[in-house]
C-alpha positions in Angstrom: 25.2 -27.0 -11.6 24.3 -30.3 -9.6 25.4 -28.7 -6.8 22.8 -25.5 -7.2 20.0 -28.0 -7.5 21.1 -29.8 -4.3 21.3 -26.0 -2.7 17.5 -25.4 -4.3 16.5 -28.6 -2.9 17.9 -27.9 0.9 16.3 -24.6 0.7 13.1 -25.9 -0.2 13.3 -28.8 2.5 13.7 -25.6 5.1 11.6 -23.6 3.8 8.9 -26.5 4.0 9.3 -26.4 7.5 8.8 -22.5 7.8 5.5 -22.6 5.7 3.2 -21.8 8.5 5.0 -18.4 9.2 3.2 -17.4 6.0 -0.4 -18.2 6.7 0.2 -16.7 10.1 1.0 -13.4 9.2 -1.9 -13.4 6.2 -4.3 -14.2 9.4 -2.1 -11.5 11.5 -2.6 -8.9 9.1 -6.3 -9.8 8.4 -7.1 -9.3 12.2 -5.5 -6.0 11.8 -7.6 -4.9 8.6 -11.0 -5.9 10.5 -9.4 -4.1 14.0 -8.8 -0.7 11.5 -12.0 -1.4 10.0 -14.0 -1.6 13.1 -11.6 1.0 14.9 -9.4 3.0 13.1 -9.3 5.8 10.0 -10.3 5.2 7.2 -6.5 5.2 6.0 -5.5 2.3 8.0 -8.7 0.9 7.0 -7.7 0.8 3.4 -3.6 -0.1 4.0 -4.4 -3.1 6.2 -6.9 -4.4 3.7 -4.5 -3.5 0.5 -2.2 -5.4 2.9 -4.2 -8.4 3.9 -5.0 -8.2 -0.3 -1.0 -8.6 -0.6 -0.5 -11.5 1.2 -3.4 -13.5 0.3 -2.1 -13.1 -3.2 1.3 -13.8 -2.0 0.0 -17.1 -0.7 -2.4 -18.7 -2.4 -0.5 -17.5 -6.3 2.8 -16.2 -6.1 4.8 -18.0 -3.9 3.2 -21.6 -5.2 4.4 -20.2 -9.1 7.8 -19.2 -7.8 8.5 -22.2 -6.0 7.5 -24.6 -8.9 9.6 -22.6 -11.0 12.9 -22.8 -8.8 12.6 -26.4 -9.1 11.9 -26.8 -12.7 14.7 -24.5 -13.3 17.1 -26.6 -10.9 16.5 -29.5 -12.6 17.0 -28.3 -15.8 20.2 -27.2 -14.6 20.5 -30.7 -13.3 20.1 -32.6 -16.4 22.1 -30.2 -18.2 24.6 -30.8 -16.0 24.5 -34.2 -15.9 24.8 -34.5 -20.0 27.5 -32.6 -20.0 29.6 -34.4 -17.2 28.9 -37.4 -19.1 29.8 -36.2 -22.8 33.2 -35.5 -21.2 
């Protein structure tokens, strides 16, 4: 178990340094929602805004609540861990 909490905290140390791919493909998409808007049908009008909706919600909620819980669950695992090694 302390070794899965050392593998959550490596992937979290790399995934820090990918965080900007996020926010650039939230902007990326809404460019693309205002270019269908202004541009396109009305079908890509709505998808690129249902997407835009997606990732927005993807950053600013999801992925924050699912980070925080991979680390409170590591560390659980941790401690548990820990106890145990040292009842033995």
């Amino acid at each position: 178990m302390i070794e899965y909490t050392e593998m959550v905290r490596k992937t979290q140390e790399r995934d820090a340094r990918l965080r900007w791919v996020l926010p650039l493909f939230g902007v990326l998409s809404f460019v693309i929602a205002l270019t269908s808007t202004v541009g396109g049908s009305t079908r890509e009008a709505v998808v690129s805004w249902l997407l835009t909706t997606f990732w927005i919600v993807g950053i600013l909620w999801w992925f924050p609540r699912q980070r925080a819980r991979w680390t409170e669950n590591a560390s659980r695992a941790e401690a548990a861990a820990r106890r145990r090694a040292g009842d033995t």
